[in-house]
DSSP file (Angstrom, degrees, kcal/mol; ACC not computed):
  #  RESIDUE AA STRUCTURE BP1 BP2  ACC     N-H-->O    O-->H-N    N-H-->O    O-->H-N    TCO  KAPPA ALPHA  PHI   PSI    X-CA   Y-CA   Z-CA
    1    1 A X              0   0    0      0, 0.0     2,-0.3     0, 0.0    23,-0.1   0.000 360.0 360.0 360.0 162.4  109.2  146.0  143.9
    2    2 A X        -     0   0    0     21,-0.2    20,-0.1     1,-0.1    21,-0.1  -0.868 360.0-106.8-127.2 152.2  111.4  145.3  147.0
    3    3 A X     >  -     0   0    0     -2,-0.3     4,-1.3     1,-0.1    -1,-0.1  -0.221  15.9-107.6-105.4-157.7  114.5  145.0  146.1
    4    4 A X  H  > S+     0   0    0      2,-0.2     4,-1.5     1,-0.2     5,-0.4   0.948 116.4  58.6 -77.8 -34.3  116.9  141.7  145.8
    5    5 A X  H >> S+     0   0    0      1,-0.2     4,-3.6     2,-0.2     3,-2.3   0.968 106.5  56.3 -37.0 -63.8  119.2  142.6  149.1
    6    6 A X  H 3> S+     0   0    0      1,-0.3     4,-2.2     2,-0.2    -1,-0.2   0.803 104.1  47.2 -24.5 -56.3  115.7  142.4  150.6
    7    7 A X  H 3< S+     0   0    0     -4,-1.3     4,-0.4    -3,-0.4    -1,-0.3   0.807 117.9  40.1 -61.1 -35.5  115.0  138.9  149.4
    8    8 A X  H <X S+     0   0    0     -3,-2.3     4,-1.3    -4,-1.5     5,-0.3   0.627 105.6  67.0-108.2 -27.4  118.4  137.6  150.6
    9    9 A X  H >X S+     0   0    0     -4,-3.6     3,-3.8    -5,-0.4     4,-0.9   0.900 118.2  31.3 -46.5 -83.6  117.9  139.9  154.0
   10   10 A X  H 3<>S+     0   0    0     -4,-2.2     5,-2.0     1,-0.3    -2,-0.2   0.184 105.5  62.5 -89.9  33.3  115.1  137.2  154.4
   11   11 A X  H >45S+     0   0    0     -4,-0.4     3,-1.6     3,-0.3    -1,-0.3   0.598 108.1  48.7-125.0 -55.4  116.1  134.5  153.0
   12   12 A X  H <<5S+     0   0    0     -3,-3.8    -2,-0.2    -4,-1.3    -1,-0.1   0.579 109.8  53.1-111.2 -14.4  118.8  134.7  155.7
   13   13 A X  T 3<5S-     0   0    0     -4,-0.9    -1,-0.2    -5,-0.3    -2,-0.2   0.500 133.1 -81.9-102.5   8.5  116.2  135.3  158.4
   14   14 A X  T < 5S+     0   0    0     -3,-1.6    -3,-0.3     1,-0.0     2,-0.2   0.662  94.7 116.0  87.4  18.1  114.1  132.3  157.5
   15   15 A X      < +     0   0    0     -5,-2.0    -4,-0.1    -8,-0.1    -3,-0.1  -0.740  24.6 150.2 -40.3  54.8  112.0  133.1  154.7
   16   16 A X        +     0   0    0     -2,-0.2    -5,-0.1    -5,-0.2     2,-0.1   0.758  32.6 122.1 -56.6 -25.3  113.3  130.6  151.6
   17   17 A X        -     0   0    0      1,-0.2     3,-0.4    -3,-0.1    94,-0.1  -0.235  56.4-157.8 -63.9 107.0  110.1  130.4  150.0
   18   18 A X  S >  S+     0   0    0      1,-0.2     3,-1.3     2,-0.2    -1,-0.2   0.617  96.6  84.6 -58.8   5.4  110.3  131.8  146.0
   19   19 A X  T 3  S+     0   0    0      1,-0.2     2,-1.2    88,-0.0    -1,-0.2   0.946  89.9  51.6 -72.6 -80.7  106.4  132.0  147.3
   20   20 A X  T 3  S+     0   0    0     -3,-0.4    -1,-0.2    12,-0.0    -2,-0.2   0.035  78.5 121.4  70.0 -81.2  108.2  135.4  148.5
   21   21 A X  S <  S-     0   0    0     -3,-1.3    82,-0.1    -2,-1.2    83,-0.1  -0.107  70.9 -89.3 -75.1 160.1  109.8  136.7  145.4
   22   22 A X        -     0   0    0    -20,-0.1    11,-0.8     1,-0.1     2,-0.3   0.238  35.0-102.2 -55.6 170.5  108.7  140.0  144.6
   23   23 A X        -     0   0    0     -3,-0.1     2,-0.3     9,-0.1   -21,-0.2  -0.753  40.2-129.1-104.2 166.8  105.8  141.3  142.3
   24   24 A X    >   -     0   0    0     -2,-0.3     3,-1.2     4,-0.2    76,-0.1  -0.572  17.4-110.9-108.5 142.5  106.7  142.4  138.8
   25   25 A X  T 3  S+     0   0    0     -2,-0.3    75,-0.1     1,-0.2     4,-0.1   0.455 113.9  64.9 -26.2 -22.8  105.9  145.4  137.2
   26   26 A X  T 3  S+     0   0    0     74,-0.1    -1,-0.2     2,-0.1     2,-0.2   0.253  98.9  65.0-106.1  -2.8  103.7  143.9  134.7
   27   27 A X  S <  S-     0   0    0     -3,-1.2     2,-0.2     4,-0.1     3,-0.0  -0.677  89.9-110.0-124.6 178.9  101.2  142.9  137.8
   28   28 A X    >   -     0   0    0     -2,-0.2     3,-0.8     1,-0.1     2,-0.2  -0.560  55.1 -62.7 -94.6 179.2   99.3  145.6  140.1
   29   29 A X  T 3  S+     0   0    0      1,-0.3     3,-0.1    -2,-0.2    -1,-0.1  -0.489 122.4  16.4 -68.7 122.5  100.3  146.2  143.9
   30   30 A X  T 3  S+     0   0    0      1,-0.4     2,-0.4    -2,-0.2    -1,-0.3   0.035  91.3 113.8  96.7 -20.5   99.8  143.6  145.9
   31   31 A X    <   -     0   0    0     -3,-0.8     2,-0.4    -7,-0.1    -1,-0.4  -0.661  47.7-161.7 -81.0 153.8   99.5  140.7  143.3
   32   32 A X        +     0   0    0     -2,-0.4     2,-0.5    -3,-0.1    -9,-0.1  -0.991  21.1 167.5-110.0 118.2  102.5  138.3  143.6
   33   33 A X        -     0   0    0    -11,-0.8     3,-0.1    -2,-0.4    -9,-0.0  -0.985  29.5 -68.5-154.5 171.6  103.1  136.3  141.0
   34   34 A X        -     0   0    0     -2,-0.5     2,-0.3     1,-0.1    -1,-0.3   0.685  63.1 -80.0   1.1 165.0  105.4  133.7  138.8
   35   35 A X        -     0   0    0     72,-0.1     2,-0.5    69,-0.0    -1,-0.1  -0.730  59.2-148.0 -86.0 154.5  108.5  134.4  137.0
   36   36 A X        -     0   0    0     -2,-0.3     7,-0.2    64,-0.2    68,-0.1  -0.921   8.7-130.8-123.6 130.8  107.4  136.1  133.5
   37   37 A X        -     0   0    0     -2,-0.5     2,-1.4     5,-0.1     5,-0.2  -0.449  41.7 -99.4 -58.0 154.6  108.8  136.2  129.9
   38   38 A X  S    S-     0   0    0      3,-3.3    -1,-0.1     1,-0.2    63,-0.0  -0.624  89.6 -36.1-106.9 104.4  109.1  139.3  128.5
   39   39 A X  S    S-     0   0    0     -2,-1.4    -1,-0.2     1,-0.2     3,-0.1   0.645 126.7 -44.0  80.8  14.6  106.3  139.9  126.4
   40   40 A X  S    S+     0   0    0      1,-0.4     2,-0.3     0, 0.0    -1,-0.2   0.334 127.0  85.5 117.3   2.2  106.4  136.2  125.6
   41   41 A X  S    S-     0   0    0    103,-0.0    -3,-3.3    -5,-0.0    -1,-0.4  -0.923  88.0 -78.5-135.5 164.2  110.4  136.0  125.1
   42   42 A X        -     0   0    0     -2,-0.3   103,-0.2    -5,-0.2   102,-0.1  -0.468  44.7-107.2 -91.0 161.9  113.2  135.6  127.3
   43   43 A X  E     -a  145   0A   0    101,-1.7   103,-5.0    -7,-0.2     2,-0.2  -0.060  45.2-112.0 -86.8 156.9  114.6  138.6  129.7
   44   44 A X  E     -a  146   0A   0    101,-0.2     2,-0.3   103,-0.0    -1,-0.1  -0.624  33.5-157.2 -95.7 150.9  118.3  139.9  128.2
   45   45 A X        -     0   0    0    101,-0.5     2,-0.1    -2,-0.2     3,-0.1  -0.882   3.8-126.9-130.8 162.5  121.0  139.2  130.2
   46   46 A X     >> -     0   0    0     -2,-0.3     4,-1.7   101,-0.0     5,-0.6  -0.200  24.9 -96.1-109.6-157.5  124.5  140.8  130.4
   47   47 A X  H >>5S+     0   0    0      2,-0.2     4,-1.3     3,-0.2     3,-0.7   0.710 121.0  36.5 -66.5-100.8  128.4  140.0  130.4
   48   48 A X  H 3>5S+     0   0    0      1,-0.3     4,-1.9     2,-0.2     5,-0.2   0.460 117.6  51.5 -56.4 -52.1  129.0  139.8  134.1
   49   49 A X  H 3>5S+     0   0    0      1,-0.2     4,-1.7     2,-0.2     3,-0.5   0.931 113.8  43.8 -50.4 -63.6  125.5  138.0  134.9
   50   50 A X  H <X5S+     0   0    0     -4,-1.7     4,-1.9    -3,-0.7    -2,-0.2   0.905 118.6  49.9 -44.4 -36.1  126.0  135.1  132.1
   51   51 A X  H  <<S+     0   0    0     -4,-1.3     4,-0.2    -5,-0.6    -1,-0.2   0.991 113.2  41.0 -61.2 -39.8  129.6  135.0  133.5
   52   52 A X  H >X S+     0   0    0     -4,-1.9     4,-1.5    -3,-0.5     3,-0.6   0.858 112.8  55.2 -67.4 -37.5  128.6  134.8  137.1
   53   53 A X  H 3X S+     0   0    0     -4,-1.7     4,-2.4     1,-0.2     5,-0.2   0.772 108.6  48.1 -64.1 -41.2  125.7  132.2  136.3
   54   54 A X  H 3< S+     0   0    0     -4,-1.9     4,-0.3    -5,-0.3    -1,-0.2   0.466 107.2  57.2 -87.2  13.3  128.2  129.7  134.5
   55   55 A X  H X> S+     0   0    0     -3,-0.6     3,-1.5    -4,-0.2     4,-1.0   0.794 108.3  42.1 -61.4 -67.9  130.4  130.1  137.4
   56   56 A X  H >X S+     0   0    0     -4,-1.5     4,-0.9     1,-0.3     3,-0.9   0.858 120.0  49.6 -54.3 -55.1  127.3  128.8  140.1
   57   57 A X  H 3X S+     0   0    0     -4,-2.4     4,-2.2     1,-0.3    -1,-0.3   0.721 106.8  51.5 -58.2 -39.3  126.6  126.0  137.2
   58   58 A X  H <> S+     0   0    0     -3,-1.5     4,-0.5    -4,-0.3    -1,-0.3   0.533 104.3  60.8 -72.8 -14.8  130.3  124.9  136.9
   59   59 A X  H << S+     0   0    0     -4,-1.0    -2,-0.2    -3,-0.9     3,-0.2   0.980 113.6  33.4 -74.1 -44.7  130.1  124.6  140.7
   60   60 A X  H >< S+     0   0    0     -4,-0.9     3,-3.6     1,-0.2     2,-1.4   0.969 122.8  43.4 -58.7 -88.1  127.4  121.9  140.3
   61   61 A X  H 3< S+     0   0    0     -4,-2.2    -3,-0.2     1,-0.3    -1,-0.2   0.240  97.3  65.2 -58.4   9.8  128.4  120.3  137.3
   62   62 A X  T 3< S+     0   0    0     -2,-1.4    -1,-0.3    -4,-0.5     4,-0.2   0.033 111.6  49.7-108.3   1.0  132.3  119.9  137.7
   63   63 A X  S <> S+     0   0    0     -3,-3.6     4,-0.7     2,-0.1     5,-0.2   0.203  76.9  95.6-134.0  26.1  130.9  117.4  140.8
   64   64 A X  T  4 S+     0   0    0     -4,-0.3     4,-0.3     2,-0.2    92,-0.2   0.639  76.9  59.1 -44.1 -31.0  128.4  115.3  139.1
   65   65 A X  T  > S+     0   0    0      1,-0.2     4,-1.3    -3,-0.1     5,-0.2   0.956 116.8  44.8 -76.1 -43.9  131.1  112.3  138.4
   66   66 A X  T  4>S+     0   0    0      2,-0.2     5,-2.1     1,-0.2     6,-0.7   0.692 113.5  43.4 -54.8 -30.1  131.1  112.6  142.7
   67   67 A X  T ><5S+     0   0    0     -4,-0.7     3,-2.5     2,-0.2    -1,-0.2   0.880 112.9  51.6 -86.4 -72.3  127.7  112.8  143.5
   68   68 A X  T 345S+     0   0    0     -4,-0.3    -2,-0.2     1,-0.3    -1,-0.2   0.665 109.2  45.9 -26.4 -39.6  126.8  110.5  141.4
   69   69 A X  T 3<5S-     0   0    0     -4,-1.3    -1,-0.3     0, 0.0    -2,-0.2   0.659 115.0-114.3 -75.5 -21.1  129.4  107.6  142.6
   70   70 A X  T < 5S+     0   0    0     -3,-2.5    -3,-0.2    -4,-0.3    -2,-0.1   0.858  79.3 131.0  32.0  70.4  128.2  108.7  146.1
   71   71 A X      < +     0   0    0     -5,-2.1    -4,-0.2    -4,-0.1    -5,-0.1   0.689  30.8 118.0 -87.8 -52.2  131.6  110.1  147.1
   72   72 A X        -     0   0    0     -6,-0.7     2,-0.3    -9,-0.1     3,-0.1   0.179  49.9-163.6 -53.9 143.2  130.2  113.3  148.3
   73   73 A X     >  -     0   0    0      1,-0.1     4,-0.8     0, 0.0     3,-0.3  -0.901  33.3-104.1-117.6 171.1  130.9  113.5  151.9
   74   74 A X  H >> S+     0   0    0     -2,-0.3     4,-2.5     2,-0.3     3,-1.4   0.959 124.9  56.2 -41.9 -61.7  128.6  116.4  154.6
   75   75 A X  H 3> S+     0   0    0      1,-0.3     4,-1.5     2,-0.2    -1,-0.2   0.848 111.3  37.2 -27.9 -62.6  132.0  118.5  154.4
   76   76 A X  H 3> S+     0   0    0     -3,-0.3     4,-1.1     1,-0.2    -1,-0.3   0.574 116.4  50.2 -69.1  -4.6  131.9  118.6  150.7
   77   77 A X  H <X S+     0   0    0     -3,-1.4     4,-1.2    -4,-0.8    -1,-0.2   0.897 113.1  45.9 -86.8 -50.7  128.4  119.0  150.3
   78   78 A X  H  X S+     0   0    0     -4,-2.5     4,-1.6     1,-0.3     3,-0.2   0.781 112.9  53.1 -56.2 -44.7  128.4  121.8  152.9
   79   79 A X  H  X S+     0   0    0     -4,-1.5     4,-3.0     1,-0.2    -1,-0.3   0.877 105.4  53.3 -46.2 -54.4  131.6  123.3  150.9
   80   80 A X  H  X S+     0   0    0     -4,-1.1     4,-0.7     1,-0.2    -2,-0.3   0.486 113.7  48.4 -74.6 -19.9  129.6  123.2  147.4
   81   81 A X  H  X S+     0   0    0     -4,-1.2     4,-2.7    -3,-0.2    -1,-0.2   0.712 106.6  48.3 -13.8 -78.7  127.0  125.3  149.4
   82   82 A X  H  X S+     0   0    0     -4,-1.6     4,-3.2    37,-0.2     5,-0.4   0.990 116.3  50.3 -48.4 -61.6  129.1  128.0  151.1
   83   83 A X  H  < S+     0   0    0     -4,-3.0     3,-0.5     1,-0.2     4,-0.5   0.835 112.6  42.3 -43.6 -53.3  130.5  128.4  147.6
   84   84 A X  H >< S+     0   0    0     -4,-0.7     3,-0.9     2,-0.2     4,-0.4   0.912 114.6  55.3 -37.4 -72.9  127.1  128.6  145.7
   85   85 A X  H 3X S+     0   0    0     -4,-2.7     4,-3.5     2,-0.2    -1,-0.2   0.770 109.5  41.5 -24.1 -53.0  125.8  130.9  148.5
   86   86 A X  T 3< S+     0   0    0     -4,-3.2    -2,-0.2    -3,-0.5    -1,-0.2   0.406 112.5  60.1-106.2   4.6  128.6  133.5  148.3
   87   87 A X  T <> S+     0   0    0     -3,-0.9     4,-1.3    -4,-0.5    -1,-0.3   0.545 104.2  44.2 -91.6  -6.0  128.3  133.2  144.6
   88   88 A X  H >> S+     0   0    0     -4,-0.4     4,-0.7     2,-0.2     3,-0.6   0.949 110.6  57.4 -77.0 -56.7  124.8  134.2  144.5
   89   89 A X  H 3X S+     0   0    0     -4,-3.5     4,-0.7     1,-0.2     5,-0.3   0.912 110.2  48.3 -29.3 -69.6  125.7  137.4  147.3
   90   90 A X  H >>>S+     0   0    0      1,-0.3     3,-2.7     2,-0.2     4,-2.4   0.921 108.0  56.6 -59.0 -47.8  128.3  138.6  144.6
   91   91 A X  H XX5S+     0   0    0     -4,-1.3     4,-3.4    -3,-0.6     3,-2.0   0.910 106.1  47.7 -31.7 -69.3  125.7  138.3  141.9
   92   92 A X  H 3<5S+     0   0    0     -4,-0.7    -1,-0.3     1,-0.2    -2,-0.2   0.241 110.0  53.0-121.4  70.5  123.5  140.5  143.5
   93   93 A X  H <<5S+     0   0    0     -3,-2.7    -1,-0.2    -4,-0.7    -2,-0.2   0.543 117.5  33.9 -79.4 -20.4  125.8  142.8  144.1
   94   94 A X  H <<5S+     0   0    0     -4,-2.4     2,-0.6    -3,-2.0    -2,-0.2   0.541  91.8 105.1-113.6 -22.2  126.9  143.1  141.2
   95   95 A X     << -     0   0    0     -4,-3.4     2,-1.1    -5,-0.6     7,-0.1  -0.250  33.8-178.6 -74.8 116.2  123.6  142.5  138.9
   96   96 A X        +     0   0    0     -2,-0.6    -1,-0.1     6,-0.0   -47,-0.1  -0.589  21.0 158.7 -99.6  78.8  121.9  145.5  137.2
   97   97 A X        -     0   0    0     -2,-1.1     2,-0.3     1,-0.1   -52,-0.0   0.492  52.9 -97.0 -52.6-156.7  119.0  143.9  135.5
   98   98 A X     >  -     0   0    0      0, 0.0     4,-2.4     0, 0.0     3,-0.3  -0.806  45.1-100.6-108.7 162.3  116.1  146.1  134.6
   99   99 A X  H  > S+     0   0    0     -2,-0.3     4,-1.1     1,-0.2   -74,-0.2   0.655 126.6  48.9 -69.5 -15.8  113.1  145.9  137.4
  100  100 A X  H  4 S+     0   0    0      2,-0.1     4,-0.4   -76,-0.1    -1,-0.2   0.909 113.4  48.2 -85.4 -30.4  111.0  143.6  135.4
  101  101 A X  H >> S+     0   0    0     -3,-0.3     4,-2.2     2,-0.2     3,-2.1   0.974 112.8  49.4 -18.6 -79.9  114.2  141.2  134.7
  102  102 A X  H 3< S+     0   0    0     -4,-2.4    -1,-0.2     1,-0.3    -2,-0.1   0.650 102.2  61.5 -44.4 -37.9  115.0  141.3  138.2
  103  103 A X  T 3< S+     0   0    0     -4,-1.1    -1,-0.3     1,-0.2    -2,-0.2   0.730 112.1  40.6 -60.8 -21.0  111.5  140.4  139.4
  104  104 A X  T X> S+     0   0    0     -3,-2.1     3,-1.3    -4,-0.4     4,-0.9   0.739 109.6  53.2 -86.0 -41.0  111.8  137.5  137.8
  105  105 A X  T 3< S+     0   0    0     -4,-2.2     4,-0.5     1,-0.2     5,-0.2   0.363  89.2  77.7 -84.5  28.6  115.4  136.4  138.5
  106  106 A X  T 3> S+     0   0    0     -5,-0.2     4,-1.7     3,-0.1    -1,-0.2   0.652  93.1  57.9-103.2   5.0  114.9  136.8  142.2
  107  107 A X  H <> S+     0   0    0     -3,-1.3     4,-1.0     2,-0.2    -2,-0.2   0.946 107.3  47.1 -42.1 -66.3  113.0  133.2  141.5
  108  108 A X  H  X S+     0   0    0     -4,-0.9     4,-4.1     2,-0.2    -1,-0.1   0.781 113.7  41.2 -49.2 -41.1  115.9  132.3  140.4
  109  109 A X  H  > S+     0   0    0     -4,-0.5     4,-1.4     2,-0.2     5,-0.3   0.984 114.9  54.8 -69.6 -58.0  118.1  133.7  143.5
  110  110 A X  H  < S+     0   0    0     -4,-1.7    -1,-0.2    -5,-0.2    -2,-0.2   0.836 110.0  45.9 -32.9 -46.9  115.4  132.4  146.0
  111  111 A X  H >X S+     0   0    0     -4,-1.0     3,-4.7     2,-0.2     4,-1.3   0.996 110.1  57.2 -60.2 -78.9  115.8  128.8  144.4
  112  112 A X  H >X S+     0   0    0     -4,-4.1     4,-4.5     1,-0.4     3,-1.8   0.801 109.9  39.7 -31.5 -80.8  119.6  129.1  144.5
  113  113 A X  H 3< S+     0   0    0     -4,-1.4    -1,-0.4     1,-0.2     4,-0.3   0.347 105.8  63.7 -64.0  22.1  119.9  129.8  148.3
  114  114 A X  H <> S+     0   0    0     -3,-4.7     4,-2.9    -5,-0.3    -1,-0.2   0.599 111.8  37.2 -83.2 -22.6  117.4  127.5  149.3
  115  115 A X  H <X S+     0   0    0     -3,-1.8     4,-4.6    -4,-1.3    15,-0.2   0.876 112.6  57.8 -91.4  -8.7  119.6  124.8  147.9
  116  116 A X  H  < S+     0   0    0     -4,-4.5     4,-0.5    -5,-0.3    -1,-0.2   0.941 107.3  45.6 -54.3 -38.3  122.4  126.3  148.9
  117  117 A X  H >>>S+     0   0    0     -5,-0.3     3,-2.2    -4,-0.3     5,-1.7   0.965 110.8  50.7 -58.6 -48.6  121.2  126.2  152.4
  118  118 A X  H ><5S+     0   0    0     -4,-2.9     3,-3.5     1,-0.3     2,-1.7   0.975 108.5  56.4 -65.0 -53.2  120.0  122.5  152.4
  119  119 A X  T 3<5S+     0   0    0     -4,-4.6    -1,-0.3     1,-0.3    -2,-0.2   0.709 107.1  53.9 -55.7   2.9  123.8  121.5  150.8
  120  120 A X  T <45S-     0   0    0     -3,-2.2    -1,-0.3    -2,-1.7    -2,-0.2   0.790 125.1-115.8-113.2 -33.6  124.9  123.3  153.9
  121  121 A X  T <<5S+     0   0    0     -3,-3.5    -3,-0.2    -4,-1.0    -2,-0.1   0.347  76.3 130.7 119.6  -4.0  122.8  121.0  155.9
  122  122 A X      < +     0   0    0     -5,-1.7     2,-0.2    -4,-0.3    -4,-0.2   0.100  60.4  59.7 -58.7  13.8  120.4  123.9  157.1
  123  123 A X  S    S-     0   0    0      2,-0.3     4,-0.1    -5,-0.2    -9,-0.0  -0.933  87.3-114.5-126.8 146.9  117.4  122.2  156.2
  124  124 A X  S    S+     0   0    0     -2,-0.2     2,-0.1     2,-0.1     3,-0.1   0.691  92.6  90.3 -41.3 -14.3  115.5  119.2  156.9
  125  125 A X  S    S-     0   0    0      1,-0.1    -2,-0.3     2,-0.1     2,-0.1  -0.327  90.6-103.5 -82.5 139.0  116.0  117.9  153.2
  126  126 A X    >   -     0   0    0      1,-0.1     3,-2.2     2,-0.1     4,-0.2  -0.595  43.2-103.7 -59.8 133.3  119.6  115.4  152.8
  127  127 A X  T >  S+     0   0    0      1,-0.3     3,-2.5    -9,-0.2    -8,-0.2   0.804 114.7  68.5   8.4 -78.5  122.1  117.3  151.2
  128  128 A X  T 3> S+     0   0    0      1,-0.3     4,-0.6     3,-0.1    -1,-0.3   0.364  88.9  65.1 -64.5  15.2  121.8  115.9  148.0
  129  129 A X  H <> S+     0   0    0     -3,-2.2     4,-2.3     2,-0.2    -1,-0.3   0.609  87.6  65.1 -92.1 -19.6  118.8  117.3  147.7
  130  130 A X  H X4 S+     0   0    0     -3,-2.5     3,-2.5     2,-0.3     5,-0.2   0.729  97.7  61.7-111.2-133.8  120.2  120.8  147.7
  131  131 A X  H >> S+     0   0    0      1,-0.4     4,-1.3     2,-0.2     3,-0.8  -0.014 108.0  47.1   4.7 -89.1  122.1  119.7  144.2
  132  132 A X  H 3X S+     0   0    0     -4,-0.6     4,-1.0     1,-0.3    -1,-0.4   0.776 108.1  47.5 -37.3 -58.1  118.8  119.3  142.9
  133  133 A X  H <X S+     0   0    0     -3,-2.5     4,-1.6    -4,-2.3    -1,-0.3   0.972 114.1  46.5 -44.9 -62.8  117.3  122.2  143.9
  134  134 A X  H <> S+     0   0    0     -3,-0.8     4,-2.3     2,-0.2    -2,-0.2   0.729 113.6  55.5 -67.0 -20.5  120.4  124.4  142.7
  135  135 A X  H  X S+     0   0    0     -4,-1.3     4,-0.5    -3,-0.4     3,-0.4   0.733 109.7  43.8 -84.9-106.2  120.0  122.1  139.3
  136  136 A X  H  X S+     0   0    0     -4,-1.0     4,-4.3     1,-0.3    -2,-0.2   0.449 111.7  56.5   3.4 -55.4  116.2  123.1  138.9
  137  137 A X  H  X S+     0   0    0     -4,-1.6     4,-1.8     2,-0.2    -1,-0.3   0.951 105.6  49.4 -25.1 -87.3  117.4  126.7  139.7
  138  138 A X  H >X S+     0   0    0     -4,-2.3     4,-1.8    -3,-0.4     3,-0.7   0.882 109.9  50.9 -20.2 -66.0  119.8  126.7  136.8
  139  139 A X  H >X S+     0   0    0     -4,-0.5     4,-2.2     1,-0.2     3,-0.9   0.957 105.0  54.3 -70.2 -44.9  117.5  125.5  134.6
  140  140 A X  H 3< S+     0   0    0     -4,-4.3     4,-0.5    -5,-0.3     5,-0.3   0.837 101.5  60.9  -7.2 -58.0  115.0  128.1  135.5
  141  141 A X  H XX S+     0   0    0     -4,-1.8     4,-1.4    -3,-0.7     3,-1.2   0.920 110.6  38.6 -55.7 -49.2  117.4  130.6  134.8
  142  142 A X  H << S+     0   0    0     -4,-1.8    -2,-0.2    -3,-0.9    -1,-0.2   0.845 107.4  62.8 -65.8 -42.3  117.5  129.3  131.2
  143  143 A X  T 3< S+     0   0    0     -4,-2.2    -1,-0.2    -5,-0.2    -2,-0.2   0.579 127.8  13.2 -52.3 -21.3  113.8  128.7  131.0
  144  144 A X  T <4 S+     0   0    0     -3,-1.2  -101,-1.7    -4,-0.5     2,-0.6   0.366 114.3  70.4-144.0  -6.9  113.5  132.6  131.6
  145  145 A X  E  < S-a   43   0A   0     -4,-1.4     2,-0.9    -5,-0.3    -1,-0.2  -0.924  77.7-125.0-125.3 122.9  117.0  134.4  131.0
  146  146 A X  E     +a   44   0A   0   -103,-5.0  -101,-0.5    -2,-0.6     2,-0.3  -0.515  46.3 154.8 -60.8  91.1  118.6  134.6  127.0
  147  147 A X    >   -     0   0    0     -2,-0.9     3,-3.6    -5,-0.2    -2,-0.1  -0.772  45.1-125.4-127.2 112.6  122.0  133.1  127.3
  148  148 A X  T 3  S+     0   0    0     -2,-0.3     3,-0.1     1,-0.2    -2,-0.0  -0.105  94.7  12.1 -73.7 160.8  123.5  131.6  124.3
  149  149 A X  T 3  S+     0   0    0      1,-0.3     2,-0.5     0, 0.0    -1,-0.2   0.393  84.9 147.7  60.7  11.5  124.6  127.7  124.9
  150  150 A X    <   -     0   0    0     -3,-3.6     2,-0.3    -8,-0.1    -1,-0.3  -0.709  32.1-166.4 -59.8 124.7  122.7  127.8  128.0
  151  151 A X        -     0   0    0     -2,-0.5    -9,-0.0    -3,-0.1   -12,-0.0  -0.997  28.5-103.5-112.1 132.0  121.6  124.2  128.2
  152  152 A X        -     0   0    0     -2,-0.3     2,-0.1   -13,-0.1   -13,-0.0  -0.222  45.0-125.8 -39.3 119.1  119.1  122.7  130.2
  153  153 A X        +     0   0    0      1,-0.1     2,-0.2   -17,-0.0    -1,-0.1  -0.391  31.4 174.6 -66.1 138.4  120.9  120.6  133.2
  154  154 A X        +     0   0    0     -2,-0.1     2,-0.1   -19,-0.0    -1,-0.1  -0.548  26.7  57.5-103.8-154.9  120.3  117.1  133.9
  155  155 A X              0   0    0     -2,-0.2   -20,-0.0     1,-0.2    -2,-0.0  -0.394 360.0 360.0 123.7 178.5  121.5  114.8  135.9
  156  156 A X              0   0    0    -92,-0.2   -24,-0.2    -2,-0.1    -1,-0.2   0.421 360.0 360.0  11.5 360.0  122.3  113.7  139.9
């Protein structure tokens, strides 16, 4: 398994793709494949990862009334972006998952900075697309990581 630095190394070097992400434990060498349950249920998550994940979400969803009115201006989009970004970095610096966890939340991480990048305006995609992406993300995260009151995002 390669690990997540690795992912965000290229990530930053022009590799975005979650096509990418690392292979799992659960697969042989060389397959690449999907994000996984474990064993049909979702991966356990800890204090400081749920904390750190409702941080990135409160970044989005405390500027829904904006986006929505279509307030947002390139600055803020670009701001909402940086922030995202250098919340994922502290995640995983700070995230000890187990390696079959991890294989799966670097899906997640992969998603994140790619919309971080487009809010930043580092992509072809508008901006606002990059709020979608990070939304999708989120919900991923929930789709595959046990946090209670995680609820599925809608929205912008």
């Amino acid at each position: 398994m390669l690990p997540i630095v690795s992912l965000i190394f290229a990530w930053v070097n022009g590799v975005s793709s979650p096509a990418f992400a690392v292979e799992s434990e659960e697969h042989s060498a060389g397959e690449w494949g999907t994000p996984m349950l474990n064993h049909g249920r979702k991966w356990a998550t800890d204090d400081l990862l749920r904390k750190k994940m409702v941080e990135v979400r409160e970044t989005v969803t405390s500027r829904f009334n904006v986006i929505d009115k279509g307030q947002m201006t390139l600055d803020d989009y670009k701001a909402m972006g940086a922030t995202i970004e250098h919340q994922v970095v502290g995640i995983v610096a700070q995230c000890k998952l187990p390696a079959s966890a991890d294989a799966t939340f670097h899906f997640v991480i992969a998603d994140l900075l790619a919309g971080a990048a487009t809010l930043q305006g580092r992509t072809k995609n508008e901006p606002r697309q990059g709020t979608r992406m990070v939304i999708a993300a989120l919900n991923r995260y929930g789709d595959y990581f046990d946090q209670p009151g995680w609820t599925e995002i809608g929205g912008t």
